[in-house]
Phi, psi and omega in degrees: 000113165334133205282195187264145164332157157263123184252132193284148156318098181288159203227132181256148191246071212276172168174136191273134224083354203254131167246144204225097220254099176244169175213161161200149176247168183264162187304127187035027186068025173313189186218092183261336165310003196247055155194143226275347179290281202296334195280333177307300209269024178266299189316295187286298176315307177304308186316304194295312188282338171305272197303332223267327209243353163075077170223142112325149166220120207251350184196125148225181158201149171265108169262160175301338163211032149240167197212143183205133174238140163234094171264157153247149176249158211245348137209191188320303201292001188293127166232114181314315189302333172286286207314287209288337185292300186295346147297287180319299178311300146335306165315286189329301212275331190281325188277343165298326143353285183287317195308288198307309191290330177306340201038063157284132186308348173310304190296343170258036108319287180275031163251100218266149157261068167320316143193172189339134178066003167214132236226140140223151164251145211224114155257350193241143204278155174287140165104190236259337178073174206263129180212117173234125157277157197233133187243024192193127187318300167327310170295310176326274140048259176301334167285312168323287182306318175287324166318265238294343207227004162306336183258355154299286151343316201271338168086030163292321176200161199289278169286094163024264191321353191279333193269121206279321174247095135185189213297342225300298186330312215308309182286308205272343177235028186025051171265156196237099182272135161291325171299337170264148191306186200267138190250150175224103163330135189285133176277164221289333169319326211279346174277346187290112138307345173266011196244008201247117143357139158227169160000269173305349212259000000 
């Protein structure tokens, strides 16, 4: 097996008021999102590292073989790297799970050899994934809009609103899914320019 890429060090910008636009993938981007069981249990693992790590979670969408998030940390001590660690794992751990007792083929797919005599299994691609912070109502904006229409772009569904797992319903029909994590409406700050964070600030 070919070794893995070499991946640059994201490098995180925490902070509280700082909104943060994140992605991460399933191993080696397979398209592992695709059955409404596993999409339950990723929702309820995210909803659980939101509160358990003190993040908003103000937009996602689930793609088949990708996750793209906008969070808040809602204070100082909020560390991405916990929220994505306590998000993954737990998913990882239910589906090796489900894998083994079905004894689905799958499951040697996603059995990595790190060396000689050691085996792991990887639903998640390795490292930290794509991370930005966002400083300006416009970029807010524009991450919101791209998550919801992102499964659209993909020619997954006709309308935003058609895709169930994500934010979209939530903003444009205000519907309340109990099966999707818990959302927090963006405050009127973060579009207010004298109230929105920069760089420097």
């Amino acid at each position: 097996m070919p070794a893995e890429p070499h991946r640059k060090r994201v490098r995180h910008f925490e902070g509280n008021g700082h909104l943060h636009e994140l992605t991460f993938s399933c191993y080696r981007r397979l398209p592992l999102l695709t059955n409404d069981v596993w999409q339950r249990i990723l929702a309820s693992s995210l909803s659980s590292a939101c509160a358990e790590e003190k993040f908003e979670l103000v937009a996602f969408v689930f793609m088949p073989e990708h996750v793209h998030l906008l969070v808040h940390p809602s204070n100082s001590a909020a560390k991405i790297s916990r929220l994505l660690a306590r998000t993954k794992q737990p998913m990882s751990k239910a589906v090796k799970q489900m894998l083994l007792q079905s004894q689905a083929p799958l499951l040697d797919r996603l059995m990595v050899h790190e060396r000689p005599g050691k085996t792991c299994f990887r639903f998640w691609q390795e490292g930290a994934g794509f991370d930005r912070n966002l400083f300006s109502p416009q970029a807010i904006e524009a991450s919101i809009d791209y998550i919801h229409t992102n499964p659209v772009k993909r020619g997954l569904c006709d309308r935003a609103t058609d895709w169930k797992w994500s934010s979209a319903r939530y903003y444009l029909e205000e519907v309340v899914d109990p099966e999707l994590p818990l959302l927090t409406t963006p405050s009127a700050q973060w579009f207010d320019r004298s109230g929105v964070q920069t760089e420097h600030s």
